[in-house]
C-alpha positions as CSV (number, residue, x, y, z in Angstrom):
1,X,-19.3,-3.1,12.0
2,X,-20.4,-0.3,9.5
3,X,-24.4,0.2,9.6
4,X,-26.0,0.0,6.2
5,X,-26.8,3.2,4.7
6,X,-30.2,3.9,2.6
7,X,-33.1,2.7,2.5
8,X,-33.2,-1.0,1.8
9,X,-36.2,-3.2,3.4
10,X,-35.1,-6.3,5.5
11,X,-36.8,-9.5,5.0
12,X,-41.0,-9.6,6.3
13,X,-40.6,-13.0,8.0
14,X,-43.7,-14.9,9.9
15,X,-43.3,-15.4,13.4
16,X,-43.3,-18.8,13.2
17,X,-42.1,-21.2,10.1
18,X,-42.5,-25.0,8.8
19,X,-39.6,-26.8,9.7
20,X,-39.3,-28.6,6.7
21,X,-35.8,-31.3,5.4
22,X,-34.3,-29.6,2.4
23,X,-34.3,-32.8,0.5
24,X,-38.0,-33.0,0.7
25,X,-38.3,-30.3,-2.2
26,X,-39.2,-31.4,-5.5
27,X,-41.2,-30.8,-8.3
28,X,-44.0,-31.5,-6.8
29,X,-43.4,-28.1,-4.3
30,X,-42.5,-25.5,-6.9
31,X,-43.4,-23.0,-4.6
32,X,-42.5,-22.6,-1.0
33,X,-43.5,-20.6,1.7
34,X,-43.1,-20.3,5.0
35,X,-40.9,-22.8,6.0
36,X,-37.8,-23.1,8.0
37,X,-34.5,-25.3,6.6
38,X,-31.9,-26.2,9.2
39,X,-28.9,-28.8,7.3
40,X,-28.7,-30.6,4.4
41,X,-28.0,-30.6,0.6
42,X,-30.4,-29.3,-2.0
43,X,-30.1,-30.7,-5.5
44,X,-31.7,-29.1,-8.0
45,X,-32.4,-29.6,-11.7
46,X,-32.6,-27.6,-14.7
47,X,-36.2,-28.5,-15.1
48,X,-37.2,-27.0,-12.0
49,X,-38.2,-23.2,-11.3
50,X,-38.8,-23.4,-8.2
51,X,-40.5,-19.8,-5.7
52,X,-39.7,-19.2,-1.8
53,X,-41.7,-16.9,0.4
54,X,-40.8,-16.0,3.6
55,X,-38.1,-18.5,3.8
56,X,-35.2,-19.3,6.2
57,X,-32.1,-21.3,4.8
58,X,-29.9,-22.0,7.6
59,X,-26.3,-24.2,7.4
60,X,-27.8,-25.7,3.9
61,X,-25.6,-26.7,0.9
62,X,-26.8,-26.2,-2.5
63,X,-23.2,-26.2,-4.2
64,X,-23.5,-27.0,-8.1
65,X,-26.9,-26.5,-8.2
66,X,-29.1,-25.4,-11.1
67,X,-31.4,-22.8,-9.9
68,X,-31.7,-21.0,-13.0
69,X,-35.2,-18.5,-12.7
70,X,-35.6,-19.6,-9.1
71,X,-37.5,-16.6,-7.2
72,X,-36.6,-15.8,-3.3
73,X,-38.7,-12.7,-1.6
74,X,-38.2,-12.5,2.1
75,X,-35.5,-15.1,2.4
76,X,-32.5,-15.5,4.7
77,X,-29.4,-17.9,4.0
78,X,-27.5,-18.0,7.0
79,X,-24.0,-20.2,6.9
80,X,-25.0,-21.6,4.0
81,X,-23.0,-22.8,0.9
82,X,-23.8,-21.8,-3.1
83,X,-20.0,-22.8,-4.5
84,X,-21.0,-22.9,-8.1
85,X,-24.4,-22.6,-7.7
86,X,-26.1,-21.1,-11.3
87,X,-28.8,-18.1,-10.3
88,X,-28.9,-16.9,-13.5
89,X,-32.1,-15.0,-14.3
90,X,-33.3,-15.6,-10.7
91,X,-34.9,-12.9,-9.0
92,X,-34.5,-11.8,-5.5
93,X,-36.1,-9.3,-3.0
94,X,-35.9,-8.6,0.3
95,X,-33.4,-11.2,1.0
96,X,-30.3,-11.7,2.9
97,X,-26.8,-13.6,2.6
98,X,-24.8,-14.2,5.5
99,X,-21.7,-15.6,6.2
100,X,-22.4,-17.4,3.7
101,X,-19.5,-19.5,0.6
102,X,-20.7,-17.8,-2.6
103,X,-17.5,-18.8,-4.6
104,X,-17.7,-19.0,-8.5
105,X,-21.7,-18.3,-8.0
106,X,-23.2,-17.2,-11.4
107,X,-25.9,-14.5,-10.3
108,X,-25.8,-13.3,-14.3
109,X,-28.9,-11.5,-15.2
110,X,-30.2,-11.5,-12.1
111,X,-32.4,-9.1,-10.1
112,X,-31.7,-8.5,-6.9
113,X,-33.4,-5.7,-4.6
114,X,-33.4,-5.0,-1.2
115,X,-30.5,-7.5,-0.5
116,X,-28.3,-7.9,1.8
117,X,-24.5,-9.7,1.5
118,X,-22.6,-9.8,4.4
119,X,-19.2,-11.7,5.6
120,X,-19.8,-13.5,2.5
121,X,-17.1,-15.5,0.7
122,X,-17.7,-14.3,-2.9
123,X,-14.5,-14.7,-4.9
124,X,-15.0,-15.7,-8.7
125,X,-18.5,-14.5,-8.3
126,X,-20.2,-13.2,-11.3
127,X,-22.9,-10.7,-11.2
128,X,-23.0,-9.9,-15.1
129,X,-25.5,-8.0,-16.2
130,X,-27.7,-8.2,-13.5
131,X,-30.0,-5.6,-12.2
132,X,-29.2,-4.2,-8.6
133,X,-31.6,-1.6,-6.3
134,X,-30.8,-0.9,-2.9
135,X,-28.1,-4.2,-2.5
136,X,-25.6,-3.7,0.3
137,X,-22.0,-5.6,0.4
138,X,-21.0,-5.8,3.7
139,X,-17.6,-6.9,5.0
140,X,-17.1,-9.9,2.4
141,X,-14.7,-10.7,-0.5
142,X,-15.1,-10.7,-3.7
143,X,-11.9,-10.9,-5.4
144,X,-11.6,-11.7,-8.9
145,X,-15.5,-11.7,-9.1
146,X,-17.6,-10.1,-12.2
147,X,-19.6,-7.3,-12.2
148,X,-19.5,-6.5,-15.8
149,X,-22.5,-4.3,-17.5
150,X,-24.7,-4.2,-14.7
151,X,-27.2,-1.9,-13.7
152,X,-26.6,-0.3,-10.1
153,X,-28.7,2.0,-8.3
154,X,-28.3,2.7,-4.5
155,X,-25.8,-0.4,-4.5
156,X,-23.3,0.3,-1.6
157,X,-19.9,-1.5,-1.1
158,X,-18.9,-1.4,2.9
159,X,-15.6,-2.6,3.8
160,X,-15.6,-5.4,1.1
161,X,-11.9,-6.6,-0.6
162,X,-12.3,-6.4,-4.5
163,X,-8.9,-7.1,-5.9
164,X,-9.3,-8.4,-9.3
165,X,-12.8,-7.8,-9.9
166,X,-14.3,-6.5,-12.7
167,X,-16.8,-3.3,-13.2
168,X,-16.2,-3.1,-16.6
169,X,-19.2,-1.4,-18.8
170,X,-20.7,-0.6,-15.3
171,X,-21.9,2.8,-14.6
172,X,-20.2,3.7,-11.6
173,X,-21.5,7.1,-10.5
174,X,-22.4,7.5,-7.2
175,X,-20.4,4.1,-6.1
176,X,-18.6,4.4,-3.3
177,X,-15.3,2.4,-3.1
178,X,-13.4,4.1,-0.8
179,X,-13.7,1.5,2.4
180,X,-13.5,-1.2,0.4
181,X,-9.4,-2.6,-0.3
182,X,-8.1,-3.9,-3.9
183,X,-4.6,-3.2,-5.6
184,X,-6.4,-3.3,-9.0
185,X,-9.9,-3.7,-10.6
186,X,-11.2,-3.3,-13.9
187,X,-13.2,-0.6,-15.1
188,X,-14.1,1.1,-18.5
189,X,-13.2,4.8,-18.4
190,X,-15.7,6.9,-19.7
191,X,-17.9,4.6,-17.0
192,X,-16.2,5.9,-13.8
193,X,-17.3,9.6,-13.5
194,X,-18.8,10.3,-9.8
195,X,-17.1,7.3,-8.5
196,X,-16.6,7.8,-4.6
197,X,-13.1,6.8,-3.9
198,X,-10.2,7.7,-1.2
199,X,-6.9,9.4,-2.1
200,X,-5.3,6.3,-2.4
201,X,-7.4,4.6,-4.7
202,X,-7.5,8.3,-6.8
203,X,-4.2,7.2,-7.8
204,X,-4.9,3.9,-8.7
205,X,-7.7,5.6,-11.0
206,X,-5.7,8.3,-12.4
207,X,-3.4,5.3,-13.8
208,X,-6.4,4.1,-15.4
209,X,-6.8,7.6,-16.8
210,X,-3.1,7.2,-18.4
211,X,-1.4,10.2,-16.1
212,X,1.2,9.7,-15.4
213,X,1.9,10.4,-11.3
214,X,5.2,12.9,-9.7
215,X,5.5,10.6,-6.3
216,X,8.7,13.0,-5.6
């Protein structure tokens, strides 16, 4: 497996945590710290805005849940499922994802840093204008997802498949793409200078462009 390049900070986790049943969260906890979850299903409400500190999620399901504004700093999710899960506005640093369902999860206007997604499902993801520093995507799919108008710095993509997704209105200089395997993505033109991408992809691009390409 490819090593993460940069200089993104892993999670500061406590030696020891809380173990803690996921169901026992409620308003009456809005913020969490230190605290260990192993199983169960989190239901959340719109109401809530709810804060974790040096947190482990492990084999949790918080599919359709309302997180909207939620914060996470030094959190891992480990085999955990978000299908659906609404993260909009909800800040994150110095987390991690792993192997983790992230199908049709709505990260819009979010701001993740120093994050970490790897062998993640992420198909029909959307990422819309969110706010990315030092985020690495690691061996995980995310076909058809959205990444439309965000804001990337020091975001690397490592061996991920992206067919279908869209980068449109997303600066893309200094992105590389060129481990990463789609037949097509979307992305505006005048948005793609200093995008890192192999000789095969360069052609893909160049279509993009409107050249048209002498395969003789």
């Amino acid at each position: 497996m490819q090593k993460a390049r940069g200089k993104r900070q892993r999670p500061k986790l406590s030696e020891f945590h809380e173990k803690m049943a996921i169901e026992d969260i409620g308003p009456s906890e809005p913020y969490i710290e230190k605290v260990h979850f192993n199983g169960g299903y989190f239901v959340s409400s719109e109401d809530e805005r709810l804060s974790f500190d040096d947190v482990i999620f492990k084999h949790v399901r918080f599919t359709n849940g309302d997180m909207h504004g939620a914060e996470f700093v030094d959190v891992v999710f480990d085999t955990c499922d978000f299908s659906n899960v609404q993260f909009q506005h909800a800040v994150f640093h110095r987390c991690e994802f792993r192997n983790s369902k992230l199908t049709g999860t709505d990260f819009a206007n979010a701001k993740i840093g120093h994050t970490l997604f790897i062998e993640c499902d992420g198909k029909y993801s959307n990422f819309s204008f969110s706010g990315m520093k030092e985020v690495d995507f690691m061996s995980s799919q995310f076909m058809d997802s959205d990444f439309y108008e965000c804001h990337l710095k020091q975001v690397r993509f490592s061996e991920c498949k992206l067919d279908h997704t869209n980068f449109s209105e997303t600066d893309m200089a200094g992105i590389d793409l060129s481990t990463n395997t789609y037949e097509q993505i979307e992305v505006t033109v005048s948005k793609i200078r200093g995008c890192i991408v192999s000789k095969e992809q360069a052609l893909g691009f160049a279509r993009v462009l409107g050249l048209k390409i002498n395969e003789e």
